[in-house]
C-alpha positions in Angstrom: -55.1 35.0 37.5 -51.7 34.0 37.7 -50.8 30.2 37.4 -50.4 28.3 40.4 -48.4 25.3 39.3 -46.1 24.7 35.8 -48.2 21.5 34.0 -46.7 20.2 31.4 -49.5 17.9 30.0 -52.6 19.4 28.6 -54.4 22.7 27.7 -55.8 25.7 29.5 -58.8 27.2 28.4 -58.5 31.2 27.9 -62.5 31.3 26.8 -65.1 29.4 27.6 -67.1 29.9 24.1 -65.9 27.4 22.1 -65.2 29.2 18.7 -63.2 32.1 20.3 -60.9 29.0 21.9 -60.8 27.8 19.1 -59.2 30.9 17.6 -56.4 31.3 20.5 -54.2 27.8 19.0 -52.8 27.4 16.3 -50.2 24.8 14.4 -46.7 26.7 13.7 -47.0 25.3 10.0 -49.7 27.9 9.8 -47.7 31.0 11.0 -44.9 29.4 8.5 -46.8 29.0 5.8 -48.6 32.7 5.9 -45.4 34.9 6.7 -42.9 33.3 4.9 -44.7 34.1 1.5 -44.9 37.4 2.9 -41.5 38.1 3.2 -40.2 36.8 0.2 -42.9 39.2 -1.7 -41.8 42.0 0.5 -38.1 41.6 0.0 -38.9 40.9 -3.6 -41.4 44.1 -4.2 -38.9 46.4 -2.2 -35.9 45.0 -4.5 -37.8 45.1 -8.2 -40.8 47.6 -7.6 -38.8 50.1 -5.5 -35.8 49.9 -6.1 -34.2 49.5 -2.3 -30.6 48.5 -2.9 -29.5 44.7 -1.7 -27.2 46.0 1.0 -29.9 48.4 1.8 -32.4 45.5 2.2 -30.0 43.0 4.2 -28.9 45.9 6.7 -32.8 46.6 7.1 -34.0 43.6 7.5 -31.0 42.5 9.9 -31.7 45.8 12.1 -35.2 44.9 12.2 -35.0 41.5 13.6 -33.2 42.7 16.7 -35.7 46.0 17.4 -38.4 43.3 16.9 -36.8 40.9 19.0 -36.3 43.8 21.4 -39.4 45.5 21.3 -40.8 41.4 21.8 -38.3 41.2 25.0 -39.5 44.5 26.7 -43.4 43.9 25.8 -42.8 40.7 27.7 -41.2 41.4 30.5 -42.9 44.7 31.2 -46.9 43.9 30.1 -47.2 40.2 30.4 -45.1 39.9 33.3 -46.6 43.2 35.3 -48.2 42.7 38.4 -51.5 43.9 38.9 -54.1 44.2 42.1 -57.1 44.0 40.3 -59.0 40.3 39.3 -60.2 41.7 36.2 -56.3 42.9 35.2 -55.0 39.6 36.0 -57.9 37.7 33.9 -56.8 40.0 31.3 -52.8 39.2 32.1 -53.6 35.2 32.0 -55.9 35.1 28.9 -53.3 37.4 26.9 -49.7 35.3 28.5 -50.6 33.7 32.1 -51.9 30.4 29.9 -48.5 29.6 28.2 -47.0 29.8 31.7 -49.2 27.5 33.4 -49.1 25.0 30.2 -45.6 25.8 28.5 -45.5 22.1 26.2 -49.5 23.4 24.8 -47.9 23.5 21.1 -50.9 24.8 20.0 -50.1 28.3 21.6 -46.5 28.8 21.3 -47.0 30.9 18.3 -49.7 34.2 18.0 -53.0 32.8 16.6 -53.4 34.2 12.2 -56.1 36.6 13.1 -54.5 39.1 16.1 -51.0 38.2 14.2 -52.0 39.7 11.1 -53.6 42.6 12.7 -50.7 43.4 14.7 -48.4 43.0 11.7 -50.5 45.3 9.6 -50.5 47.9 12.3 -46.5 47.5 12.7 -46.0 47.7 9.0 -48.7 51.1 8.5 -46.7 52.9 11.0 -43.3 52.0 9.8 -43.8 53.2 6.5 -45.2 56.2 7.6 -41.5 56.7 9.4 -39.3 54.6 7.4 -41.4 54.9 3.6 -40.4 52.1 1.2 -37.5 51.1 3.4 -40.0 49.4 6.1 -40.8 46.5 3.3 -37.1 45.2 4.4 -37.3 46.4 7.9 -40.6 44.9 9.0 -40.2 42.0 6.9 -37.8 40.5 9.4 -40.2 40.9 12.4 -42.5 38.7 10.5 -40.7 35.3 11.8 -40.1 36.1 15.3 -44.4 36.6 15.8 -45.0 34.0 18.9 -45.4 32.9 22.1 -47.3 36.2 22.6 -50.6 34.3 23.7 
């Protein structure tokens, strides 16, 4: 469904159970607070456990910011901006992006929600390292902060 007017008061609702609505917002102190522990452990375990050089780790984590801003720019405009025929598609389109377009000021979903965040993160780290080994602590680490306005 796509939106059919901007509003720039209010909420939409995604779900109409109550718990799994409850689970699409979320406050951006919360994102805050859970990735920026992680990245300071990750920076500091890549540093003192394994031994990945500063200028290593500042390179990394500075190359990883832009592919995850990139990869963040072409997932947008290709999957959540793609037009489909079919209703179920564009249910699926709206509950995933379609909301923040109709309700842009909701504050409660301009960041990912915790759960499919950390999911996503653990999946982007886990394949990293198997390409990048030890090196992907720095690398992914810098794709932690940038994790929003996805629903």
């Amino acid at each position: 469904m796509q939106p059919e007017k901007i509003k720039n008061k209010g909420q939409g609702r995604v779900f109409q159970n109550d718990y799994l609505e409850m689970m699409t917002k979320t406050h951006p102190i919360v994102i805050y607070s859970i990735y920026f522990p992680v990245i300071a452990f990750m920076l500091y375990y890549g540093f003192v456990y394994k031994q990945i050089p500063t200028g290593r780790e500042i390179i990394l984590f500075i190359v990883g910011f832009f592919s995850w801003t990139l990869f963040e720019y072409f997932l947008h405009r290709n999957i959540f901006h793609m037009i489909v025929e079919t209703s179920k598609a564009k249910k699926i389109l709206y509950k995933l992006h379609g909301v923040h377009h109709e309700y842009p000021r909701d504050r409660e979903r301009l960041f990912m929600p915790p759960v499919p965040s950390i999911i996503i993160a653990s999946l982007v780290f886990s394949g990293m390292h198997m390409l990048m080994g030890w090196n992907s602590l720095a690398f992914t680490s810098s794709g932690c902060q940038t994790r929003r306005r996805m629903v």
